[in-house]
N, C-alpha and C positions, 0 to 999 in steps of 0.2 A: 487282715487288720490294718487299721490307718493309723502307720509308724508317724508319730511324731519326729522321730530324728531324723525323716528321711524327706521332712518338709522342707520347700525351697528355701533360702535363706532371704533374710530379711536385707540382705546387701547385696547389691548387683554391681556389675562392670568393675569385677574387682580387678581384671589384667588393663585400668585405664586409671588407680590408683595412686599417689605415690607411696612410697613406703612408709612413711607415716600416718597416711588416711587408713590405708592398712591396719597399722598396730593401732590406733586409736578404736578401729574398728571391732578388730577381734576382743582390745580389751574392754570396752563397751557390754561384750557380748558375755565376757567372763563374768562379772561383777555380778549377773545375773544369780550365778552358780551357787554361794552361799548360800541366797535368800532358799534358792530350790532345795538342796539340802537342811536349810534349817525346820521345811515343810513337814521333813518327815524323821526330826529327831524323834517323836515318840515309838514307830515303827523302828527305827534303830535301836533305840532302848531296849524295845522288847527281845530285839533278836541278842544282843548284848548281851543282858542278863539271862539269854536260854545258855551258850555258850561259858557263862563263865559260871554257871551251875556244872553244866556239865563237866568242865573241866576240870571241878572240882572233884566229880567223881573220876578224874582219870582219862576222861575223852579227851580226842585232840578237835582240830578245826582244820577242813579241807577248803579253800580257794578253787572254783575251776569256770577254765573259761576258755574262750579264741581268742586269736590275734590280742590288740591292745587289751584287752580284758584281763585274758592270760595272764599278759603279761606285767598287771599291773599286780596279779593275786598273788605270782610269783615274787614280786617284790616287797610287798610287803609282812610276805612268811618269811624271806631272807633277811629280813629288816629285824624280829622279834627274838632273834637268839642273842646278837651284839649288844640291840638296847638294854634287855630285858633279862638277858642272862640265862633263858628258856633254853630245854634240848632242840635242839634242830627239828625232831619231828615230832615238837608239841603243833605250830602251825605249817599244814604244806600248802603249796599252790601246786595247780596240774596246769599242763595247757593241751588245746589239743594239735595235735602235731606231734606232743612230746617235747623234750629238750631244744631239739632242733625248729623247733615254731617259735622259742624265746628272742634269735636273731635275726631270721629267717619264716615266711609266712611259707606255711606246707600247704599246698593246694585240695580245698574239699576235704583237710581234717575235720573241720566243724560241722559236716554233714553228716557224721556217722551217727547215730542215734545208738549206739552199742555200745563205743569204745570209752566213753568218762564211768559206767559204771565197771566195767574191766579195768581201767586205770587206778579206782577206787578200789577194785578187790587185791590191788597187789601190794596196797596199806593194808589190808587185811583191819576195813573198813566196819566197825561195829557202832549198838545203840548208844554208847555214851558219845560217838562224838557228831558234831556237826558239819553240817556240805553247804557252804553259801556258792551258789551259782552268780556269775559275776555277765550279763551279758547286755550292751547299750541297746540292743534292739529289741532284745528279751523274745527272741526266736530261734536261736544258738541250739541246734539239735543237739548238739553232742552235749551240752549242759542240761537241756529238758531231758532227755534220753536217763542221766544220771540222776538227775533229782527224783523222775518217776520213780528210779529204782530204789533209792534211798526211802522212799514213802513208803513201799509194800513190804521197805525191811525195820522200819521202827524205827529211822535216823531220823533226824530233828533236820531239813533243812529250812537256808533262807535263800533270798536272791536279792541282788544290786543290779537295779537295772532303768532306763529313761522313758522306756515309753509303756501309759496306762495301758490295762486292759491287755498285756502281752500274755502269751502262755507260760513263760517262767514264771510271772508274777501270779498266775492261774495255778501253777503245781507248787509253789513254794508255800510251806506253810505259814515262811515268816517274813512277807516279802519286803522291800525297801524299794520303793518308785519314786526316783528324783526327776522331776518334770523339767529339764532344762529348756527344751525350744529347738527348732531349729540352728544347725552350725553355719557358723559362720562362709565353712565351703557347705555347702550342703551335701549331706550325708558322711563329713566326714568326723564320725564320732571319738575319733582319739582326742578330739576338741574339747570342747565344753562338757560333752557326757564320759571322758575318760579325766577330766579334771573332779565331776561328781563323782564318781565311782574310786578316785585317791583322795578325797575328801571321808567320803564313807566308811573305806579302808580303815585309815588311819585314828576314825573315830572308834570304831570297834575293838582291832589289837589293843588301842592305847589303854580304852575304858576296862577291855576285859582283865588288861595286864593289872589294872593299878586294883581293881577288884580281888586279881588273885597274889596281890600283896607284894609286886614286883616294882614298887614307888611307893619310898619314903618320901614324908611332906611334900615335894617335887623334884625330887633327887631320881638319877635310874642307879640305883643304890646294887643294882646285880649287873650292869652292863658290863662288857668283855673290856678289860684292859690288853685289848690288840693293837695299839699304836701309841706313841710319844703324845700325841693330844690328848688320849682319851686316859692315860695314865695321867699326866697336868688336869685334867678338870677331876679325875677321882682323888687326887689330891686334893685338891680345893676343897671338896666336900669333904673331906676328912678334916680338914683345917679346920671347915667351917661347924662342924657336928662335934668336934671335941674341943676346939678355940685351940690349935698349939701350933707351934710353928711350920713353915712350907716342908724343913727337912724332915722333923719328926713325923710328919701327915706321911710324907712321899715313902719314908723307911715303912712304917706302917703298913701302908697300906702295899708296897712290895713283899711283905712279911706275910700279910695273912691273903693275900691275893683278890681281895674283893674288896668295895667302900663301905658293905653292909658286913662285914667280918670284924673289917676294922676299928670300925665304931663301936661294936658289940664288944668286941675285946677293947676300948681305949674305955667303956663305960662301966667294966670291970675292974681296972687297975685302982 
């Protein structure tokens, strides 16, 4: 197939640069990124709302991908318990490699065409939940390899990925194809197509979160009060949702442990 993201770059003699022509450069090439995203908000929509049907019914959402991909899937399931207030394995990310591919690239993990749907069985992986495949080339065996498998089992997948006409976007039933363009190095897509793909990301959890009722008006009313900030801004929201002072928000919301508790108890009193 004729990888878009593996087309030459539109900028040459970049080691004759300065480092300004540089970062003018690349952000040139960013600004792009948006508009390509905004191409396929209605294909995000749709995979969106499959997801947060199903979750309703109890399914989770599996992230899986190589290298930057991975590792981007990865970050944004670690991302949805803190905001969100969600169990840990309502969303996971896989990589392949494993754990050790998060810091470290494991040689020819993303060749296996076996091991994402084994990775998937040790979730002990069923029909309510969702597999988005996350890959910029949208050739990633070890992602096709899983999604096949997830199709002949009644799992709902989708896939995030840059370039048309790929096979992941061929086996995914719910695909997301953000056309960015050649990178700025060429072929190096933790660029501008791993900026799509955390664009994408971010659209999904957020929508699916606030769908399954995890944001009040724009409050993250379930976020973890795991640090001295994020207790000071659940404060505020407590302040701000019952109108009472910083001390009484702050006791408060130390009392009943969450800013969606404490509102709920201060609109009882």
């Amino acid at each position: 197939m004729d990888r878009i993201t593996e087309h030459p770059s539109h900028h040459n003699d970049l080691e004759h640069k300065s480092t300004l022509e540089l970062l003018q450069g690349i952000n040139a090439e960013d600004r792009s990124v948006a508009f390509a995203v905004e191409q396929q908000i209605p294909a995000i929509a749709a995979l969106a709302e499959a997801i947060a049907e199903r979750m309703q019914r109890g399914g989770r959402l599996f992230y899986m991908g190589a290298g930057t991909s991975g590792r981007l899937g990865i970050v944004d399931a670690s991302e949805c318990p803190p905001t969100f207030g969600v169990a840990h394995g309502l969303v996971i990310g896989l990589i392949a490699g494993g754990d050790t591919a998060i810091r470290k690239a494991v040689e020819f993990a993303e060749d296996d065409t076996e091991q994402g749907w084994k990775d998937l069985q040790e979730h002990q992986v069923g029909p309510d939940d969702t597999v988005i495949g996350i890959a910029a080339s949208g050739t990633t065996p070890y992602v096709i390899g899983a999604l096949e498998a997830c199709n002949t089992q009644g799992i709902l997948t989708g896939c995030i990925t840059c370039n048309p006409g790929s096979p992941v976007a061929a086996v995914a039933k719910l695909p997301v194809v953000v056309v960015v363009g050649p990178e700025y190095v060429t072929g190096s897509t933790r660029m501008k197509s791993g900026t799509a793909q955390k664009l994408v990301l971010n659209m999904i959890s957020t929508s699916v979160m606030i769908r399954l009722g995890r944001v009040k008006g724009n409050r993250m009313v379930d976020m973890q009060l795991s640090n001295h900030k994020l207790i000071d801004r659940g404060t505020r929201m407590v302040m701000d949702g019952l109108k009472v002072s910083y001390e009484v928000a702050n006791e408060m919301l130390r009392h009943y442990g969450s800013v969606r508790r404490a509102i709920e108890a201060g609109h009882t009193l």
